[in-house]
Every structure is written in structure tokens, then in C-alpha cells.
Legacy VTK file of the C-alpha trace (Angstrom):
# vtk DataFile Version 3.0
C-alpha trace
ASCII
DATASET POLYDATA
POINTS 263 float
-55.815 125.359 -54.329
-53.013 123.026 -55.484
-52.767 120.440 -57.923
-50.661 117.515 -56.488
-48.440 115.793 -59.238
-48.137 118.901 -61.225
-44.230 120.266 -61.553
-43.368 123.400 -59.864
-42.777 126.850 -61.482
-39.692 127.681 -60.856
-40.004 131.675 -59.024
-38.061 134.329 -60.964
-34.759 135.929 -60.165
-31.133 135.339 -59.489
-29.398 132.150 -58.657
-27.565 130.971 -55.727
-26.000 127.587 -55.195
-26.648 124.447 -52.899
-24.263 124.047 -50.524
-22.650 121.081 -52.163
-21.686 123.819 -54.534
-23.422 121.581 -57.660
-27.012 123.079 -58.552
-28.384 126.560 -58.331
-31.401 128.091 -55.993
-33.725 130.447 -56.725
-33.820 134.027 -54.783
-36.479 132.213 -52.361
-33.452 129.441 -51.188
-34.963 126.499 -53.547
-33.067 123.965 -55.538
-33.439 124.830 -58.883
-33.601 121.584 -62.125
-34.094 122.083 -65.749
-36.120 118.933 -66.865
-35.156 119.924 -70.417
-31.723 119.543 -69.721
-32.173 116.126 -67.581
-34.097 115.299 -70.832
-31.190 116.116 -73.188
-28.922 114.068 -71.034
-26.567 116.448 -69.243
-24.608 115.081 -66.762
-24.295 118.837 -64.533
-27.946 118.430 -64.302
-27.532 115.074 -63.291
-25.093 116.024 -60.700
-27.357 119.250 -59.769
-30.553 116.442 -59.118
-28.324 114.757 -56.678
-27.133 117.560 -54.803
-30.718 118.666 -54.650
-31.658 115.401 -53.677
-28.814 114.828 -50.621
-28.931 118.309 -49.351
-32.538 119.176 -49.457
-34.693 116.526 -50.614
-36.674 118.417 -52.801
-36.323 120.795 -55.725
-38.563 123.170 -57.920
-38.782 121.834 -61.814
-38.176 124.486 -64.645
-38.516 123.404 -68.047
-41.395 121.100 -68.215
-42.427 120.385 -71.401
-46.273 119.320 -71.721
-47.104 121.367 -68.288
-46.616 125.376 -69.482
-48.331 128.260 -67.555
-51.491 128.384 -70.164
-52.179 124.857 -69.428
-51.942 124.773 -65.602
-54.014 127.872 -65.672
-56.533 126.286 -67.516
-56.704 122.933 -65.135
-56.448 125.434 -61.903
-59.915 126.875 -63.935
-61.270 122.972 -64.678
-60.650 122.018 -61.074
-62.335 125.159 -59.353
-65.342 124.139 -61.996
-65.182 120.743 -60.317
-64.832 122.254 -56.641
-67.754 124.222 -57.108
-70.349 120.830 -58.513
-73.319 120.603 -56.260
-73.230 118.858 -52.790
-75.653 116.392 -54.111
-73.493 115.744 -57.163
-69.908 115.246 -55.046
-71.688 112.688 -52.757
-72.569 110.396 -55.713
-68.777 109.744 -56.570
-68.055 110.215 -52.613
-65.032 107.872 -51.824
-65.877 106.141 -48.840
-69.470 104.244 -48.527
-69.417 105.159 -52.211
-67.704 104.160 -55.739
-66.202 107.436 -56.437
-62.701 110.059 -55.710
-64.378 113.016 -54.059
-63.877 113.580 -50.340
-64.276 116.926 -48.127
-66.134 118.148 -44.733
-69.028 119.026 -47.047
-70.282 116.009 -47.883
-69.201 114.914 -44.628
-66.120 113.225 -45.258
-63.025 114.903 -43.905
-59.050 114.201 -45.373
-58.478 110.906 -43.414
-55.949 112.135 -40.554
-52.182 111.758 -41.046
-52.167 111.396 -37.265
-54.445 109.783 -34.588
-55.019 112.908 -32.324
-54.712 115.478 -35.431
-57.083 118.068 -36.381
-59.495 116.931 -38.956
-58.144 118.813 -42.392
-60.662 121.021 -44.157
-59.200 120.285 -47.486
-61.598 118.534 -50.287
-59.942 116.590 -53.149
-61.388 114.833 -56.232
-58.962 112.162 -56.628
-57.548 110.090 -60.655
-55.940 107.314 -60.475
-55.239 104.960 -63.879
-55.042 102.269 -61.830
-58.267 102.899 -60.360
-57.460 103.201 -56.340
-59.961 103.982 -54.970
-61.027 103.682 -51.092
-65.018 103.111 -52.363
-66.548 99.992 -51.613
-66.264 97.338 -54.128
-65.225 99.117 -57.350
-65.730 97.272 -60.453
-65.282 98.317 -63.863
-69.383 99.463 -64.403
-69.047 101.863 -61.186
-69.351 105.533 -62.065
-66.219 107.325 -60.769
-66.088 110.099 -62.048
-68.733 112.821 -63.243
-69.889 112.301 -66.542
-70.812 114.890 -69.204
-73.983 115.699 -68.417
-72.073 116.835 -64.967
-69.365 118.495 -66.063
-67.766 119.091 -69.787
-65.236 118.231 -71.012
-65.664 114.691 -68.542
-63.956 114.526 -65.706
-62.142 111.356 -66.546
-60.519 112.579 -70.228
-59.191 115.754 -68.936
-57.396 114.455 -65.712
-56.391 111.743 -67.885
-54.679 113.787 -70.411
-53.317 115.921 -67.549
-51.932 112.558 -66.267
-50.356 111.592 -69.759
-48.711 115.130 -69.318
-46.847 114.132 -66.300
-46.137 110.725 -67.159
-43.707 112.039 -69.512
-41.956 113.900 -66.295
-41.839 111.563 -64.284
-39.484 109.548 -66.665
-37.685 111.965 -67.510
-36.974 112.297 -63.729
-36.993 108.427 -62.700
-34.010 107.914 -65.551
-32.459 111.489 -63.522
-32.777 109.856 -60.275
-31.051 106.757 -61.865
-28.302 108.914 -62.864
-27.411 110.857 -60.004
-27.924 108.159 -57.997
-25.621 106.197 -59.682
-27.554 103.115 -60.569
-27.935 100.893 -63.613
-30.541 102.426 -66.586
-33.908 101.554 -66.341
-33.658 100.337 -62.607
-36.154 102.423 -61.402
-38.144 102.550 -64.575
-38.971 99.269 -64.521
-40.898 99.444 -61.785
-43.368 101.089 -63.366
-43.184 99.142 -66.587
-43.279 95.216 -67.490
-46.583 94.426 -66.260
-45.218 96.241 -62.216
-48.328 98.835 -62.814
-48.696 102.278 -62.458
-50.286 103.373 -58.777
-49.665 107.473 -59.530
-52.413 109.290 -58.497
-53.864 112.921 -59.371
-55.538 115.459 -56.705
-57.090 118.512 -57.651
-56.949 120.147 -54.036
-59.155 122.796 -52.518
-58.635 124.692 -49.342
-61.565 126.499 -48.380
-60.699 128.841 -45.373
-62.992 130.652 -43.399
-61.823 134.447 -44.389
-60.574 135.024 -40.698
-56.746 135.184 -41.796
-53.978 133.529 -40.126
-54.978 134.416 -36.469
-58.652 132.384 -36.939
-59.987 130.171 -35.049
-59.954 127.253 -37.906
-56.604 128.335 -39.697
-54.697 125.401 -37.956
-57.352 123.260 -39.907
-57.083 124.988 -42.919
-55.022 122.172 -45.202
-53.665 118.670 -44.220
-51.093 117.777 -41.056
-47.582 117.097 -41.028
-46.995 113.919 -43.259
-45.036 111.699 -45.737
-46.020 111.223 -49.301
-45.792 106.946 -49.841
-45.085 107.720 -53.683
-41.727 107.289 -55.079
-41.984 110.977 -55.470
-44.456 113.998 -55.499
-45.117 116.376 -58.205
-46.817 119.524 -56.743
-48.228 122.878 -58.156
-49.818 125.401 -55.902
-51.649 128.917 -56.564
-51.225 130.088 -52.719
-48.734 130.225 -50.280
-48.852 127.346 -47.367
-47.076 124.354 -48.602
-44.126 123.700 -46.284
-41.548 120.947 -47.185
-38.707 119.718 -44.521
-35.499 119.892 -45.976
-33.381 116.479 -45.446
-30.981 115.948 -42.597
-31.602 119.972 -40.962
-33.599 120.072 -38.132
-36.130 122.427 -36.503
-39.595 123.535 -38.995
-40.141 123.049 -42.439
-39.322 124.820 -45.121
-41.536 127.621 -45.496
-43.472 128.729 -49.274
-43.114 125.637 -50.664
-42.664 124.055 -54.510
-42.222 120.908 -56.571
-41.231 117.813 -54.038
-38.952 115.235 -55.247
LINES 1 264
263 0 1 2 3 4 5 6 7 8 9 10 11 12 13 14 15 16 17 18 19 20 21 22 23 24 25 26 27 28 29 30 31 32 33 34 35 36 37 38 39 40 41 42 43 44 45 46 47 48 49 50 51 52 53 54 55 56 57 58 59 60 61 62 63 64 65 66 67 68 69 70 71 72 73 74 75 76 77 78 79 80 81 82 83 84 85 86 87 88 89 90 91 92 93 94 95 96 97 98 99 100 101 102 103 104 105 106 107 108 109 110 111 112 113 114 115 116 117 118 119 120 121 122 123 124 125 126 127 128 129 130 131 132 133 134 135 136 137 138 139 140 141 142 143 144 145 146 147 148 149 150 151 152 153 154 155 156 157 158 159 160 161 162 163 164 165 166 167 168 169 170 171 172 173 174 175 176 177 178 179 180 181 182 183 184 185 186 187 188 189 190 191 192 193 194 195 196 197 198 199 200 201 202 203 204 205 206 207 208 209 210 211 212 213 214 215 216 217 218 219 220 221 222 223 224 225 226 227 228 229 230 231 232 233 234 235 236 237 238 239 240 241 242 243 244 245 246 247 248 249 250 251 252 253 254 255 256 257 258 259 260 261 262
């Protein structure tokens, strides 16, 4: 299961460097940031985000306030609650012929496919957007979205949005980051996302279900979603399993196996 949008734990254990010499790794080979640091204003961490940034393209984010293990535990608990809702229940806020977020092979609607003659995904997601994307048909402000009360308690909608409040506050501490290590004027990228521009971030509470046959079944190929490019500014990822692989920036051949927080 992974929660897309949620910062990275950083894995345990000695430190290495990047090759540009300017932020650490972790034992696995990651890029290492402190967020609290970026926070505080340090210019090393600066400098560390953009060596992450030009030699990998990625990086795992240690330090996040709002987002510590207790609470990510408890939303990996609130999402499997939300993963395990009735058939009958997830096709009332389906996404497509519907009004809602949920999508997934058992209600009959697959992951749309990254790629024409791809493998359909077996992933399901239940999807929170405040600026209420949705891919149901004509969405107005009376639609039910998301599960109510009676469905599931707390609501669907206050929890996700609280989780998004969470990692609002990341992502600008990061955006003013990115500003400085890329070496741009203040608030060029955070006004964007401010002054009426809008705010199109989007939460998914992902769910893998396998079928128990390890890696050599015949549906592991299937198992989570193809090869593909996030269209956000940037991704904030948490994961409870091994799988997630990440292509490191100008290095060729696969991608970069285990996986963390992509930036």
C-alpha cells in the first residue's frame, strides 16, 4: 500500500555523499534532505536539494514536521479501513460513470493505462483533491464524493483533508527550497499556487492487492501501475512495501530499485 503525496522516511544508517560531493545518501544509495533545515533556511541544504535534484532527480525527506511515524501509521490504518468498504459502497463514489474518487478492477474500473498496449494495473485508489478533480461525470458541488459517516468514521473527506493540510506545509517548505537551489527569485514558484493560480494537488491512498503467488506469478507484472511520469510539479510518496522504482536523471539503463520520496 502507499500513500502518494506523503514524504518519505528516510531508512536508517550511515551516510554517503552524491557525487556532486554536496548532500549525503543513505546506506540504500538515496539522496538524503532535512526539511527542518530547508525550513530554518540553510543554505548547505539548499545546495544539498540541488545536487539531489541535478544528479538524481529525486530524494528521500527526513524531518517532516506534521507527517511523524504515529501519524502515517495511523492513515496507512484509515486507508486499509477504506480499502476494505464494501463493493457496493466503492461503486457509489466510483470515478468514471459516477461522481466519486474510487477506482480499481473490483468494481470494474482498472488504473487508466500509462501506455496504449500496457497491462491493465491491479492497483485501486480512492482519490482527494481540494480542488475537486475529479474524472466523474458532471460534478457539482451537491454530488457525494466521498463516503460519509454513516460509511466510514471519522468521514472520509475531514481526515484526507487534514492529511492534505499536513503536506501543504511541505510542499512550501520545498517549493521556496527548489527556488533556492535553483537559483530563482522568492516566491516564483510559490505563486503559482497562490493569488487566485489554484491548488490542483491531489491525494491517493493506494492499494496493491497481489494474488499471493510471489514474484514468479502469473499476474505479478500487473501487480501496481506501468512505467510513467507524474504531471505534478512534484510527488510526495510514502510506501509500506518494497516495489516503487524511480529513474534517476541523466543515467541510463532500469530504474532505481526500493524506492522513496520523489521530488
Amino acid at each position: 500500500m502507499s500513500l502518494a503525496r506523503l514524504a518519505r522516511l528516510p531508512c536508517r544508517g550511515q551516510r554517503l555523499r552524491c557525487m556532486s560531493s554536496l548532500c549525503p545518501l543513505t546506506e540504500c544509495g538515496h539522496p538524503i534532505i532535512d526539511v527542518e533545515k530547508l525550513k530554518r533556511g540553510s543554505d548547505a541544504e539548499a545546495s544539498a536539494l540541488g545536487a539531489a535534484l541535478g544528479d538524481y532527480g529525486y530524494f528521500y525527506a527526513a524531518n517532516v514536521e506534521g507527517l511523524s511515524a504515529e501519524y502515517i501509521r495511523s492513515l496507512y490504518a484509515y486507508s486499509g479501513r477504506c480499502h476494505a468498504l464494501p463493493a457496493a459502497v466503492k461503486h457509489k463514489y466510483r470515478q468514471r460513470g459516477g461522481t466519486g474518487v474510487y477506482s480499481g478492477p473490483d468494481i470494474g474500473q482498472p488504473e487508466l493505462q500509462y501506455e496504449a498496449e500496457g497491462a491493465a494495473a491491479r492497483v485501486c485508489g480512492w482519490d482527494y483533491s481540494r480542488a475537486r478533480f475529479s474524472l466523474g461525470d458532471g460534478v457539482t458541488e451537491g454530488d457525494a464524493r466521498y463516503p460519509s459517516a454513516a460509511e466510514l468514521d471519522p468521514p472520509f473527506a475531514a481526515v484526507l483533508d487534514d492529511c492534505y493540510a499536513r503536506q501543504d506545509a511541505v510542499a512550501r517548505v520545498l517549493l521556496a527550497g527548489f527556488e533556492r537551489a535553483l537559483s530563482v527569485p522568492p516566491r516564483t514558484l510559490l505563486q503559482m499556487f497562490e493569488d487566485g493560480a489554484g491548488d490542483f494537488g491531489t491525494i491517493r491512498l493506494l492499494h496493491y492487492p497481489g494474488d499471493g503467488g510471489g514474484a514468479g506469478s502469473a499476474l505479478a507484472d500487473t501487480t501496481g501501475i506501468g512505467p510513467h511520469t507524474d504531471f505534478e510539479c512534484f510527488t510526495l510518496m510514502h510506501q509500506n512495501a518494497p516495489g516503487l522504482q524511480l529513474m534517476p536523471r541523466q543515467r541510463g539503463g532500469g530504474g532505481h530499485g526500493g524506492g522513496g520520496g520523489a521530488a
